[in-house]
N, C-alpha and C positions, 0 to 999 in steps of 0.2 A: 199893466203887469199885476200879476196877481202875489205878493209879498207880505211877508205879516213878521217878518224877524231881519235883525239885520245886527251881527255882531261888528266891531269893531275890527280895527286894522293888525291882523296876525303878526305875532313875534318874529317868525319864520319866513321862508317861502315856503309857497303854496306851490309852485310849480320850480322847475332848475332858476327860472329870473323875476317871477313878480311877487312880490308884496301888494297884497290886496289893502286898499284902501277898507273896503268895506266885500263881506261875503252874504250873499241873500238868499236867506231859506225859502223857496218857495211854501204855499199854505198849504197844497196838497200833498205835505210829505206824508202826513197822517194815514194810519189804515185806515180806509173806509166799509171794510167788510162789517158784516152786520153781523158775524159772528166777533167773538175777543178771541182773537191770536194772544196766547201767551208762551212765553221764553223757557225753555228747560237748557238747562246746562247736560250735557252728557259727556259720561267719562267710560270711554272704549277700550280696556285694557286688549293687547295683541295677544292672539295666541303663542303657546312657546315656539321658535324656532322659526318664525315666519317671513323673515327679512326678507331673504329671494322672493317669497309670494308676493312681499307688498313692494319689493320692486316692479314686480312682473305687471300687477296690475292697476300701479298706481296713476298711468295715464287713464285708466280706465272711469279708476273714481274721481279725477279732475274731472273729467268729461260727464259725468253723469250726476256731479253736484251743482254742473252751471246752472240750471233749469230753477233746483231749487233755490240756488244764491240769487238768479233774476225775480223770482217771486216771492222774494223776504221768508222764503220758507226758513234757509241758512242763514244765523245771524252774522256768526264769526265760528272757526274752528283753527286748529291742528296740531300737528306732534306735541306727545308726552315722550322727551327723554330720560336716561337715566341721568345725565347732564349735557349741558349744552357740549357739540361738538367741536372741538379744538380745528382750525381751519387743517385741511387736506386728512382729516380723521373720517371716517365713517362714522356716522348718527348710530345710536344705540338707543332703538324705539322702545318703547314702553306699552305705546297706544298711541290713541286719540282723543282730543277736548273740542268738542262741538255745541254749539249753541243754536238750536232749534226753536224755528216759531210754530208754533200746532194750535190746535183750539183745547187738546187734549195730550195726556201721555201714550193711546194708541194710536192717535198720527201721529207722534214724534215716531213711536215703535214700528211702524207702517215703511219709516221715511228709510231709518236706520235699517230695517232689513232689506229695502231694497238697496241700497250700496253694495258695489263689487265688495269691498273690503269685508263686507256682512257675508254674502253670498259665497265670495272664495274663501272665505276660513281665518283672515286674517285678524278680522276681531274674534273676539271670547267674549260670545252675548251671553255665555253664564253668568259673568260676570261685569257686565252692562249696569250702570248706576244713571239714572237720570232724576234731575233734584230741578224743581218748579225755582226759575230765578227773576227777578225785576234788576232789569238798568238804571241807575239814577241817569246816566246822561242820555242824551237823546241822540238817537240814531239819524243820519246825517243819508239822505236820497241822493249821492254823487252826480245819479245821473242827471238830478234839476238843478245842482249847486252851478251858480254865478257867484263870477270873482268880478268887481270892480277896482279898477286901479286906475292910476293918473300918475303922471310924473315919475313914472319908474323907467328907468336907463340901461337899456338890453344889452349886456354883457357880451353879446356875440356883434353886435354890430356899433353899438352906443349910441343909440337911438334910444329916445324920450317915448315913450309910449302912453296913452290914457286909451279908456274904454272899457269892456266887458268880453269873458269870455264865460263860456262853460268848461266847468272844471275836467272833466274825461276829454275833453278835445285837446286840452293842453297836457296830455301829459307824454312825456318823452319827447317832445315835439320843441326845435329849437325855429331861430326864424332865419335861418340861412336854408 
């Protein structure tokens, strides 16, 4: 196995029933391009009046940010409200807070124009702010995360359980 980290046993669950003993970063989480990706924070105020639009299209830009969240392009994003919405309230957008990896500010600008949200009207790229940021903590490859556990007792059946799994296989997934 190729490992080089291995933090201690989580406060929480990690999944609806396990408590990992031990979680193992694989080594290859690192970029290895040979260019340096760095982090821009961007803040996408919405044009006035847009809500319908960014309902209309809002499946459109899930769908067309997957691509970049698979290749570390997208680090984290979403809504700017005017405050959190009160449950059964409609949200009162603002915009968007997205954290882009590029090598530069015009591929982040590259990335951000191509979004429906860019394209249909729904942002005000007039008014587009993008500020160069560094993470202190380290960004975490879900898709190579290993959970090791031992002696955790599965709530759905009460079964002892030990072993490893991978972290995206286990999620939402019960053992009934």
């Amino acid at each position: 196995m190729f490992f080089n980290r291995v933090i201690p046993r989580a406060n929480s669950a990690v999944t609806h029933f396990l408590r990992p003993s031990r979680i193992i970063f694989p080594k290859n989480m690192a970029t290895t391009s040979q260019r340096k990706k760095r982090e821009f924070l961007c803040i996408l105020p919405d044009n006035p009046g847009v809500l319908e639009l960014r309902r209309k299209v809002k499946s459109g830009h899930y769908s067309g940010i997957q691509p970049l969240i698979a290749q570390g392009s997208l680090v984290d994003g979403g809504a700017i409200f005017e405050q959190h919405p009160q449950e059964g309230e409609d949200a009162k957008f603002l915009g968007s807070v997205v954290v882009y990896t590029g090598e530069d500010v015009d591929e982040v600008r590259r990335m951000i124009n191509n979004d429906i949200y860019a394209t249909s009207g729904v942002w005000d790229l007039e008014k587009l702010k993008i500020y160069p940021v560094s993470y202190l903590l380290p960004k975490i490859d879900l898709q190579s995360l290993t959970i090791e556990f031992s002696g955790v007792v599965c709530p759905c059946c009460q079964t002892t359980n030990s072993g490893s799994l991978n972290f995206l296989s286990t999620r939402g997934k019960s053992c009934t």
